[in-house]
C-alpha positions as CSV (number, residue, x, y, z in Angstrom):
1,X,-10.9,-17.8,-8.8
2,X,-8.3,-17.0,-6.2
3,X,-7.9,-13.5,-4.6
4,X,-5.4,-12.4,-7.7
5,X,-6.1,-12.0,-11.4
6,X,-2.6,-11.5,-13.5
7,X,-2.7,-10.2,-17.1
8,X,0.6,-10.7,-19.3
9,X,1.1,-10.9,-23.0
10,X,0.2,-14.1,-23.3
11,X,-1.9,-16.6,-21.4
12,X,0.3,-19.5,-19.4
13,X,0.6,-21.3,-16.5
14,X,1.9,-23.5,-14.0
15,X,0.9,-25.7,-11.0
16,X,1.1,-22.4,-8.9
17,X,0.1,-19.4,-11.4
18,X,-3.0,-18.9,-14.2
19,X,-1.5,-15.7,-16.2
20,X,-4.0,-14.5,-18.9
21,X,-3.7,-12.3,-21.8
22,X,-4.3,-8.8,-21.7
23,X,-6.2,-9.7,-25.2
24,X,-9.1,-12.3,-23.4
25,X,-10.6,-9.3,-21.8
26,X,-14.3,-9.3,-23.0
27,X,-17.9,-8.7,-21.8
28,X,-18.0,-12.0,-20.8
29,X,-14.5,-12.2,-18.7
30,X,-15.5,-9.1,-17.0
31,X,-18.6,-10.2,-15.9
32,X,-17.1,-13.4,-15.1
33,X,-14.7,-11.4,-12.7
34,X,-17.8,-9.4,-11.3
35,X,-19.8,-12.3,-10.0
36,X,-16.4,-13.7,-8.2
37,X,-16.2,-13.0,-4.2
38,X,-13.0,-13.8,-3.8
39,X,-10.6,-11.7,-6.2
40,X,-9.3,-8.8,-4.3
41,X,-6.4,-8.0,-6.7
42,X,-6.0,-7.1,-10.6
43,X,-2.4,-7.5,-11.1
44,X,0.7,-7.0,-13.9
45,X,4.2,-7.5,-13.4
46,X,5.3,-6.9,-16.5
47,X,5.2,-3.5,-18.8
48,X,2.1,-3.9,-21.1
49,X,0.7,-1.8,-24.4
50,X,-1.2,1.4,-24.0
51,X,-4.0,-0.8,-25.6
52,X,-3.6,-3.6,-22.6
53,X,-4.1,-0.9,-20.0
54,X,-7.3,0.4,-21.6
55,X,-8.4,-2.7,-21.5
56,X,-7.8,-3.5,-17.9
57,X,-9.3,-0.1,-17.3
58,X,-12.4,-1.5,-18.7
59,X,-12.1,-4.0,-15.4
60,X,-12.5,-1.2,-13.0
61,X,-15.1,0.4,-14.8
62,X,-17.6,-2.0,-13.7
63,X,-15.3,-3.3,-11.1
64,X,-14.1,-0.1,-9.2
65,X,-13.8,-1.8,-6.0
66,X,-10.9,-4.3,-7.1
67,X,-7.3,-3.0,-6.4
68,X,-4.6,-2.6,-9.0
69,X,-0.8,-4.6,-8.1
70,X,2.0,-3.4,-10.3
71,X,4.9,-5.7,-9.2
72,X,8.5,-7.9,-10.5
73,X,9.5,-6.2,-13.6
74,X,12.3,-8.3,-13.2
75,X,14.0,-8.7,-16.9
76,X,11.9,-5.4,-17.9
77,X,12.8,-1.5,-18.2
78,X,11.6,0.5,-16.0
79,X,7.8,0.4,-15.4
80,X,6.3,3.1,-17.5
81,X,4.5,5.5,-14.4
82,X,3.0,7.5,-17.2
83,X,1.3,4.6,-18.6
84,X,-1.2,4.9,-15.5
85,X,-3.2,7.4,-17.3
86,X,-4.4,4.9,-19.2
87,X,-6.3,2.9,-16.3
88,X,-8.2,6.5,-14.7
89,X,-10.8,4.1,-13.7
90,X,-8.5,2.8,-10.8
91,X,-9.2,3.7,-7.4
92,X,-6.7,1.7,-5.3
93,X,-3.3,1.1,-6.4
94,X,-0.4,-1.1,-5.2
95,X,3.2,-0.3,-6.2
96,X,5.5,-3.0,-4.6
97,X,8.9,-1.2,-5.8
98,X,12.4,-2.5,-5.9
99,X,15.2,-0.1,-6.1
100,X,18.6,-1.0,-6.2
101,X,22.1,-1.8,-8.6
102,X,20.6,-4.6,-9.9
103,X,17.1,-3.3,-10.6
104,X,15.6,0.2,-11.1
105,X,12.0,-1.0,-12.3
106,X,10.2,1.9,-10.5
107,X,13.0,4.6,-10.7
108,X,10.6,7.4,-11.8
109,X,7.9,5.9,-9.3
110,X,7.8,10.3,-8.3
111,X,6.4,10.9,-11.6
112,X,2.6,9.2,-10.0
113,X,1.5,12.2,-8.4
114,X,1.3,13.6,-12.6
115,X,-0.9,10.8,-13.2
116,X,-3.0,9.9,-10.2
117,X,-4.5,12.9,-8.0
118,X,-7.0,11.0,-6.0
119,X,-6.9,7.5,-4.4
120,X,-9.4,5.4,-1.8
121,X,-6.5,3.4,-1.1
122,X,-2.5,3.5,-2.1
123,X,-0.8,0.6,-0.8
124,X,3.2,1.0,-1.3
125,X,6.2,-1.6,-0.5
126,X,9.7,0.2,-1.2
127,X,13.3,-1.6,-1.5
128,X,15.9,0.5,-1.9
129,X,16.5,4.7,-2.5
130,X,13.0,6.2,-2.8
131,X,11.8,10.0,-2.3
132,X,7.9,9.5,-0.9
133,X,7.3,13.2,-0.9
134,X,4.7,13.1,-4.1
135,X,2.2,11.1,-1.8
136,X,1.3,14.6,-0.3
137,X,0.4,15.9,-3.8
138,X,-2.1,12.9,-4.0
139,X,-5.7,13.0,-2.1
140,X,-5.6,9.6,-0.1
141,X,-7.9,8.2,2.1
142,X,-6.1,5.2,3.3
143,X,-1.6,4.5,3.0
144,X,-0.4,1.5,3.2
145,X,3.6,1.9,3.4
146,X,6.0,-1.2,4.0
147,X,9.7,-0.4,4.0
148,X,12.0,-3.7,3.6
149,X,14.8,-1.6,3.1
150,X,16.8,1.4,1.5
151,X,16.5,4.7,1.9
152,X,13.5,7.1,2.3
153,X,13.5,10.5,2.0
154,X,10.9,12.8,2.8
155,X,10.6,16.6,4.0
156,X,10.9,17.8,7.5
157,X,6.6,18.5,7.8
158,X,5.9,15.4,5.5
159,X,4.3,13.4,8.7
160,X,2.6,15.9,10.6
161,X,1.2,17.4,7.8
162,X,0.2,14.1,5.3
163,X,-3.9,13.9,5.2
164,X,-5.2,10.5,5.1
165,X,-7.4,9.3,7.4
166,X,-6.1,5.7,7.9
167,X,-2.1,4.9,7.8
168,X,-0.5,1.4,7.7
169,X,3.3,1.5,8.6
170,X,4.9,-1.8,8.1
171,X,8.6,-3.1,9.0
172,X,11.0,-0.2,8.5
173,X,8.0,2.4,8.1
174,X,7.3,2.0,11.9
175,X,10.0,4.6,12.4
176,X,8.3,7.3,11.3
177,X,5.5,7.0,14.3
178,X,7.5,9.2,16.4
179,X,7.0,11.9,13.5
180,X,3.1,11.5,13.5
181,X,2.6,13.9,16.6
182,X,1.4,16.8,15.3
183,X,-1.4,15.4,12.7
184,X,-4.2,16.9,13.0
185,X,-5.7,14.5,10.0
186,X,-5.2,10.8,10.9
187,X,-8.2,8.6,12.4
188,X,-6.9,5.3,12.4
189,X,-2.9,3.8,12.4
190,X,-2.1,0.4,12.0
191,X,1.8,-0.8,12.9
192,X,2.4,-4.3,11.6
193,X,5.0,-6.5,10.8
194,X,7.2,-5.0,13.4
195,X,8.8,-5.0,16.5
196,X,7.6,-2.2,19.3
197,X,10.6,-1.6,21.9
198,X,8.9,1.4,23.3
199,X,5.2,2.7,23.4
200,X,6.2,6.7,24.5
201,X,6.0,7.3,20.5
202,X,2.1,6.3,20.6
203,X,1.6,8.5,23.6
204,X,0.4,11.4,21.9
205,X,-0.9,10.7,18.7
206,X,-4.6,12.2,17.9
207,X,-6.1,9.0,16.9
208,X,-9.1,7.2,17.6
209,X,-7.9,3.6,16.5
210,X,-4.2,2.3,17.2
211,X,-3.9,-1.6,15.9
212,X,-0.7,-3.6,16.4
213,X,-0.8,-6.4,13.7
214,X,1.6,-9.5,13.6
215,X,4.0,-7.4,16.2
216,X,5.5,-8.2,19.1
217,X,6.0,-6.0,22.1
218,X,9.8,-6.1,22.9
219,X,10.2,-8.1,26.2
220,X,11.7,-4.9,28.0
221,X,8.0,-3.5,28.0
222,X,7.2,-4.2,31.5
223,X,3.2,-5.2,32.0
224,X,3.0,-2.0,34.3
225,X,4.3,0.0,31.7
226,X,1.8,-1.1,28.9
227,X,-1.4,-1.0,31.4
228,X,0.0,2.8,31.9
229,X,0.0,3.4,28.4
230,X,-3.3,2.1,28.2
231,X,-5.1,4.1,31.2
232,X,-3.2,7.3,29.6
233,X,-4.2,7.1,26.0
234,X,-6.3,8.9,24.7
235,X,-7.0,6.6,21.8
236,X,-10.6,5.0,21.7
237,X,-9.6,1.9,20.8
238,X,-6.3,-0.3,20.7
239,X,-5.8,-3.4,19.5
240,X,-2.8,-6.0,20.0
241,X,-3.0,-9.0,17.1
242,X,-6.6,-8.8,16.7
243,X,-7.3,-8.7,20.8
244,X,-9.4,-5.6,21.9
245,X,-6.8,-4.3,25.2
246,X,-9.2,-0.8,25.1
C-alpha cells in the first residue's frame, strides 16, 4: 500500500492509480489499512454521498492518526464544505483548493470554520481569490499554507495574533513572515519551497525552531551577513535543507 488511499464511486485503475469504492469499506478493509505503515493520506477528489463520508469516517475512528486530502474536483460542482460534518472523526485535514474562471471547486472553502472547530494538523494549498480569515475561528496546532497563486486576504492582526504552535509557509505564503513579529503563540516555522532574498524578516520572530526546506538563499546574502543573523538570533535552533547551522 503506498502512502495514499483514494475512495471514488467506483473502484478503477490504472498503471499509476488504485481508486476504490467508498462501498468496499468494511471491518476487514479497515483493519487492513491499520496494520499498513506506509499510508499517510485518506484521500477524495471527487464529491461523494453523505453515506460515503460516514463511511470514511469510520477510517479515522480507528485510524485517527491518518490525514484527510480533499483535492481535483475537476468536472464536479463545488466541493460540498458542509459535507465535512459527516467525517467528525478527522483530525488533520488537507484542502488543496483551486480558484479561478475556469474552476470554483472550493468557493465556499470559508464555510470550514462551521464545521471543523479543532484540528492537530490543517494543511492548505490555495490557487486563486481566497479569504484565510476563518483559520482563526479554528483551534490548530500545526498550518501548513502553500500559496501557488491568486489572492489572499486576511485582516490587519491576522498574523500576529493566529495561535498555532507550528507554521509551514510555502511559495507565495513566505510573504507573510515579515507579519509574524508580534506572535506571542508560534514555537516552530518552517519556510519551504521558496526563495529567501533577505533574513532581516526572521530577525525577530519569538521562535524556538526556524527550518528552511528546499529553499535557497538568494546569492545577494553575503556569508557575513547570514553568520550575523545566526550569532543574533535568538532562535534555538535553525536549520538550512535539513543541515543543523545553530
Amino acid at each position: 500500500m503506498s502512502n495514499t488511499l483514494e475512495f471514488d464511486r467506483k473502484t478503477w485503475h490504472n498503471k499509476i492509480m488504485q481508486i476504490y469504492s467508498w462501498k468496499q469499506i468494511d471491518a476487514g478493509f479497515i483493519r487492513t489499512i491499520k496494520e499498513s505503515n506506509s499510508l499517510e493520506y485518506i484521500q477524495i477528489s471527487k464529491n461523494l454521498p453523505d453515506e460515503a463520508l460516514e463511511k470514511i469516517n469510520s477510517i479515522f475512528i480507528e485510524c485517527p492518526w491518518l490525514k484527510f486530502r480533499i483535492y481535483g474536483m475537476f468536472g464536479e460542482k463545488s466541493f460540498d464544505i458542509a459535507g465535512l460534518s459527516e467525517v467528525s472523526a478527522v483530525d488533520k485535514l488537507r484542502i488543496e483548493a483551486v480558484k479561478n474562471s475556469n474552476f470554483e471547486n472550493f468557493k465556499n472553502l470559508d464555510l470550514l470554520s462551521n464545521v471543523k472547530k479543532e484540528l492537530s494538523r490543517f494543511e492548505l494549498t490555495l490557487c486563486g481569490n481566497f479569504n484565510i480569515q476563518f483559520i482563526d475561528d479554528i483551534a490548530i496546532k500545526s498550518l501548513y499554507l502553500l500559496v501557488e497563486g491568486g489572492k489572499i486576504e486576511f485582516k490587519n492582526n491576522f498574523w500576529n495574533e493566529l495561535k498555532v504552535e507550528e507554521l509551514e509557509l510555502g511559495k507565495k505564503a513566505v510573504n507573510y513572515v515579515n507579519l509574524l513579529r508580534e506572535n506571542k503563540t508560534l514555537k516552530k516555522l518552517t519556510v519551504f519551497q521558496a526563495v529567501v532574498k533577505d533574513l532581516s524578516p526572521y530577525e525577530n520572530l519569538n521562535l524556538e525552531s526556524l527550518r528552511f526546506v528546499n529553499t535557497k538563499l538568494k546569492s545577494n546574502l553575503s556569508i557575513s551577513a547570514v553568520s550575523e543573523f545566526i550569532d543574533s538570533s535568538k532562535i534555538k535552533e535553525i536549520y538550512v535543507n535539513e543541515r543543523r547551522i545553530k
